[in-house]
C-alpha positions as a Markdown table, in Angstrom:
| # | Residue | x | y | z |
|---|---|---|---|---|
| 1 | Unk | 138.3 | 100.9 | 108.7 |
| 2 | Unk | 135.4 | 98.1 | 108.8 |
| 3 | Unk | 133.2 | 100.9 | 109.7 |
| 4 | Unk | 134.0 | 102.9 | 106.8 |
| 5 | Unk | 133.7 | 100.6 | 104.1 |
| 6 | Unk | 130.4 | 99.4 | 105.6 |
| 7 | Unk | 129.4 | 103.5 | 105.3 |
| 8 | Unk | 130.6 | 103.2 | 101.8 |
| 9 | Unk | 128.4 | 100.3 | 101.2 |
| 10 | Unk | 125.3 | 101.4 | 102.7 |
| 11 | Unk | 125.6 | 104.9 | 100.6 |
| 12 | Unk | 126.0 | 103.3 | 97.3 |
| 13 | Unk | 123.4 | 100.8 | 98.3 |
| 14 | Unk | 120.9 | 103.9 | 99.1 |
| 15 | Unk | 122.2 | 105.3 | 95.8 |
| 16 | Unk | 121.2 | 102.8 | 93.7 |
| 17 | Unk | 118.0 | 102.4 | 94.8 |
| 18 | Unk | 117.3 | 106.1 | 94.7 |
| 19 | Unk | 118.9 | 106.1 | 91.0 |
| 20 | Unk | 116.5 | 103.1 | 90.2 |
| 21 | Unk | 113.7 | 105.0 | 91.7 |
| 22 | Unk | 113.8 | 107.4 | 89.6 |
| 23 | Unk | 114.5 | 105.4 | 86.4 |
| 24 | Unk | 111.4 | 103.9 | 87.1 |
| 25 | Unk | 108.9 | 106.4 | 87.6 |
| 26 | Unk | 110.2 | 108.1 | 84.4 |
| 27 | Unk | 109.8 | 104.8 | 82.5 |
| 28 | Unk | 106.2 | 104.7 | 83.3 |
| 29 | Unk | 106.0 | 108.3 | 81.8 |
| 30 | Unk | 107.8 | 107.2 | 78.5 |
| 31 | Unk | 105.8 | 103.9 | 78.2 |
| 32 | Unk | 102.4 | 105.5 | 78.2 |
| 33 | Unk | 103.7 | 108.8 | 75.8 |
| 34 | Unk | 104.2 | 105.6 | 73.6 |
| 35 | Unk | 101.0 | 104.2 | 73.9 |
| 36 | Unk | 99.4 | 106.9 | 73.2 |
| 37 | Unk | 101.3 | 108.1 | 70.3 |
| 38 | Unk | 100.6 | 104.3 | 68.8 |
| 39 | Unk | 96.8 | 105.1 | 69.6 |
| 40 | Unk | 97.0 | 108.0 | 67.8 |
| 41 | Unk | 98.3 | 106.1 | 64.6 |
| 42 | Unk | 96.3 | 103.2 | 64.5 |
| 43 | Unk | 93.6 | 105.8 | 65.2 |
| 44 | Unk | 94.9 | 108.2 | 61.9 |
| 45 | Unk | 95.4 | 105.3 | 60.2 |
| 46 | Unk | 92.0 | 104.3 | 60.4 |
| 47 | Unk | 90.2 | 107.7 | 60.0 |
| 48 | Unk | 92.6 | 108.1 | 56.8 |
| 49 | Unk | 91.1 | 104.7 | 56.0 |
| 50 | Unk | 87.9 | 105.3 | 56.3 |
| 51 | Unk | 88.2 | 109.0 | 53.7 |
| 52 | Unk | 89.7 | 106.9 | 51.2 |
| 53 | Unk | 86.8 | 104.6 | 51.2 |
| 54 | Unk | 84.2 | 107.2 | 51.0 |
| 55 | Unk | 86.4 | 108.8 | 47.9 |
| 56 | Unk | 86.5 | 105.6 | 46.2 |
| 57 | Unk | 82.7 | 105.0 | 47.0 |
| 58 | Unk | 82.2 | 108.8 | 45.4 |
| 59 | Unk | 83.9 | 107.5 | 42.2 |
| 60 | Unk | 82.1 | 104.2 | 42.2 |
| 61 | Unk | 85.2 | 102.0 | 43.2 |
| 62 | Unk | 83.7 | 99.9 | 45.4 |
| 63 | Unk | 86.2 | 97.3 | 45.3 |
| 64 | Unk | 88.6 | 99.6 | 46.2 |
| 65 | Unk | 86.3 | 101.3 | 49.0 |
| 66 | Unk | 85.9 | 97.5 | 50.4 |
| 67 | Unk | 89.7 | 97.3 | 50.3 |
| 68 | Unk | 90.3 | 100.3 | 52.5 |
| 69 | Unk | 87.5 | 99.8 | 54.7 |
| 70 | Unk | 88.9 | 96.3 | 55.7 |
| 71 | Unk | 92.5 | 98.4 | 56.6 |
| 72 | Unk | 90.1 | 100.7 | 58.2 |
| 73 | Unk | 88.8 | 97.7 | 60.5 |
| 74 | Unk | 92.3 | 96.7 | 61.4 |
| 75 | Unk | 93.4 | 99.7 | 62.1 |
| 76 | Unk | 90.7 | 100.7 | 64.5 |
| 77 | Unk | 90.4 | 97.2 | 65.9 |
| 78 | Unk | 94.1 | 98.2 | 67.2 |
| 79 | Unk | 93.1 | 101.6 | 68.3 |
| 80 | Unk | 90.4 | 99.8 | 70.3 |
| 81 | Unk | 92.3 | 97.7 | 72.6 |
| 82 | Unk | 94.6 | 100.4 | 73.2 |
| 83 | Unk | 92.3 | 102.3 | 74.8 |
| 84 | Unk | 91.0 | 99.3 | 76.9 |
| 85 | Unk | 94.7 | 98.6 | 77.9 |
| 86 | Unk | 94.9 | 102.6 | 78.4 |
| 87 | Unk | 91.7 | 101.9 | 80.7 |
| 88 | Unk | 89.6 | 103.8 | 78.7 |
| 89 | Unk | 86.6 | 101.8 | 77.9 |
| 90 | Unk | 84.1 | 104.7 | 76.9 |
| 91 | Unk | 86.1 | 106.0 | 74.1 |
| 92 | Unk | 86.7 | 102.2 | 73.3 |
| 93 | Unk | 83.3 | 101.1 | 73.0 |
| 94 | Unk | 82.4 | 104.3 | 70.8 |
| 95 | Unk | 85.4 | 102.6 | 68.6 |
| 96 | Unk | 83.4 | 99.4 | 68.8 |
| 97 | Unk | 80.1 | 101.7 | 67.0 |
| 98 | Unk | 82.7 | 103.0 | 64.1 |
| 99 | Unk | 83.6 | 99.3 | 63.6 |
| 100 | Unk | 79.8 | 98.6 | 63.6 |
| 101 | Unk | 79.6 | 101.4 | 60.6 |
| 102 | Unk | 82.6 | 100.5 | 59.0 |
| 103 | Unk | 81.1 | 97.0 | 58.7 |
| 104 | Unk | 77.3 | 97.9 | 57.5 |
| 105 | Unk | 79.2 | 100.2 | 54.9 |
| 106 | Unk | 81.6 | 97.5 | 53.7 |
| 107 | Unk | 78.1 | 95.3 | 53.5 |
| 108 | Unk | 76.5 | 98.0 | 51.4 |
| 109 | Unk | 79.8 | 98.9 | 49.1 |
| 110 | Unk | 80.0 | 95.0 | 48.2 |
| 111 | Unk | 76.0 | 95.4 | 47.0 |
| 112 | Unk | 77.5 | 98.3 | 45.2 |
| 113 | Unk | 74.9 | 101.2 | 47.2 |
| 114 | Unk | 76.1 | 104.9 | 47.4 |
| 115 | Unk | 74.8 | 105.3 | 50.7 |
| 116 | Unk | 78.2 | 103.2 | 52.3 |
| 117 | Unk | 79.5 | 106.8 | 51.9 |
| 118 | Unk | 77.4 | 108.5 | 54.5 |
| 119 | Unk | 78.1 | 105.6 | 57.3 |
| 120 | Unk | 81.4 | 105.8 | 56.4 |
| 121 | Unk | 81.2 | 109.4 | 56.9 |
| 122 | Unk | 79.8 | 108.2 | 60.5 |
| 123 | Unk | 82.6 | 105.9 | 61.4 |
| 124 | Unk | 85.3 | 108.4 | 60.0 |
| 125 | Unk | 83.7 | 111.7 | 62.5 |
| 126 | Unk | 83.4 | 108.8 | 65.6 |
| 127 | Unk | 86.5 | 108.1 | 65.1 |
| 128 | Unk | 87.6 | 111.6 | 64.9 |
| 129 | Unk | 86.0 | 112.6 | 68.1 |
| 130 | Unk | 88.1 | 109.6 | 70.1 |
| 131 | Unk | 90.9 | 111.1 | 68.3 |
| 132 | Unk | 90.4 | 114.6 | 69.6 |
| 133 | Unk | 89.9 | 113.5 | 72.8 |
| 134 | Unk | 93.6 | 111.8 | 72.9 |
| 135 | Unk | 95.0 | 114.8 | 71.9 |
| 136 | Unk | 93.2 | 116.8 | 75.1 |
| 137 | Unk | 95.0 | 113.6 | 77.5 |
């Protein structure tokens, strides 16, 4: 009798660390679908942004463009350590040059200059290139 409730033990023993095994390994699967669907919005988020600063520069709202380009910043900021977290520090330090765009173009909206609309043209296809790349991953 001992030896069959020490069977019974051992089996459910073995059991549970199979079952938590494999909740394990799947976790790790969910987590990083996660991350990378919360890259891809700051990373949206950002682009979007970024074209409704260059519209608002078009129709000489430059207090509005400076608005949006500051949520741009944010955004992208987040996008940026993503990637470093998702150990992907190429695509993280061409974030880091849309930042550097999105910042010379806030500069130039503020001295209310139409040419913040082709650097924020820049930042918006940079960022737009990282983006297709997470969708290929």
């Amino acid at each position: 009798m001992n030896k069959l409730i020490v069977g019974v033990g051992v089996a459910l023993l073995v059991a549970f660390g199979i079952g938590w095994g494999v909740g394990v390994s799947g976790k790790s699967g969910i987590r990083r679908a996660l991350e990378t669907a919360e890259l891809r919005d700051s990373l949206l988020e950002g682009r979007g942004a970024v074209l409704d600063a260059r519209i608002d520069i078009y129709s000489v709202n430059f207090g509005d463009a400076s608005r949006h380009l500051e949520a741009a910043r944010t955004a992208v900021r987040a996008a940026a350590v993503r990637l470093t977290d998702l150990d992907r520090p190429d695509d993280a330090k061409r974030l880091d040059m849309a930042l550097a765009k999105i910042d010379d173009a806030q500069r130039m909206a503020g001295k209310l200059n139409q040419d913040a609309n082709a650097l924020a043209g820049d930042a918006a296809r940079t960022i737009n290139e990282v983006l297709g790349g997470t969708a290929k991953r």
